[in-house]
Phi, psi and omega in degrees: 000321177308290184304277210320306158323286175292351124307302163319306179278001145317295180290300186314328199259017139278131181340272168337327184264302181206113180294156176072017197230071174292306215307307177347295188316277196307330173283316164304328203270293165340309189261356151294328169282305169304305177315322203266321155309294203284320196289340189287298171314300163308289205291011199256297181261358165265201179289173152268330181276347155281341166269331148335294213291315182280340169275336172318287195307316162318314184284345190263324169272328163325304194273003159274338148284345160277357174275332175287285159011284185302308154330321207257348193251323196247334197262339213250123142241007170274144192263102168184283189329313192300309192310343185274333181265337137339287219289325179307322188288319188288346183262338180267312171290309193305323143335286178312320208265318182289359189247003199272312198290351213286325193282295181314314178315285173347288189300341163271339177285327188272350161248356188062023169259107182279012181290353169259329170235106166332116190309300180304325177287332210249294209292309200300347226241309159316298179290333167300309182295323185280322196274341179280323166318291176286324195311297212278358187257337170287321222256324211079013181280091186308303194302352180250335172310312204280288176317345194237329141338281170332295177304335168299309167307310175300316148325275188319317205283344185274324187283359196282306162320308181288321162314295193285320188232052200270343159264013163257159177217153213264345166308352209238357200260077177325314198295355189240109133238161175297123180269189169293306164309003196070018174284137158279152142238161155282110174240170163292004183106185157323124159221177198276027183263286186330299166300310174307324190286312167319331173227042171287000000 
């Protein structure tokens, strides 16, 4: 979700598409060049039935961002339209992706545990949100303002989180395991039916 996010907005921070947004471009352009080492890197080193699975998904944000592409290039020529239907798309994914920890959040209020959500991942996911956040309230650009707004809030609220249970640890919270599905049960602590069952 991260590359398709930084591609879209990549297209969107072009000239042709939306003036004045080069950083916009250039920085998307940069973390699309990461994202494509990190999925290289995966697929080099993962199953074969998890590389199946990441070249599906690799072929699926590719043609949604090439269908848009195309759109805004080929059906669309008034430039106020292309810019709304870029920036609208971009905005939407960019949602999705800053809404990605919500699950992770989730898993912490339910063990009172932070051992699910990286502290350097919570802060940076803030500060990435927060600085894009003012970019786009200096530029007037809704479209970089509202996702990333978002993100800012979600940031702050994993680091608020990480404030209240930052001093558990899920080994010491006896009363909750983890099942394989990720479900509590009540229990007596970790125990080694569990841990066996986890890496059968």
């Amino acid at each position: 979700m991260t590359l398709l996010n930084c591609l879209l907005s990549t297209w969107y921070g072009l000239p042709f598409v939306s003036k004045n947004n080069v950083s916009v471009s250039s920085i998307n352009g940069a973390g699309v060049a990461l994202e494509l080492i990190y999925v290289l890197i995966f697929l080099i080193f993962s199953r074969k039935k998890e590389k199946v699975k990441i070249l599906g998904l690799l072929c699926c944000i590719l043609s949604v961002f090439s269908v848009i592409a195309l759109v805004s290039v080929l059906a669309i020529h008034d430039a106020n339209k292309r810019k709304n239907l870029c920036g609208f798309a971009a905005t939407i994914f960019s949602i999705i992706m800053y809404a990605s920890p919500l699950s992770a959040m989730r898993m912490v209020i339910k063990t009172k545990s932070v051992e699910y959500m990286p502290f350097l991942l919570s802060l940076f996911v803030t500060l990435c949100g927060t600085s894009w956040f003012i970019y786009g309230l200096i530029g007037k650009d809704i479209f970089i303002l509202v996702p990333n707004g978002f993100g800012c809030f979600l940031g702050t609220m994993q680091l608020i989180l990480y404030a209240i249970y930052r001093s558990n640890k899920l080994g010491e919270n006896s009363s909750n395991i983890i099942t394989t599905d990720g479900s509590l049960e009540a229990g007596p602590g970790p125990s080694k039916h569990w841990q066996s069952n986890n890496y059968s």
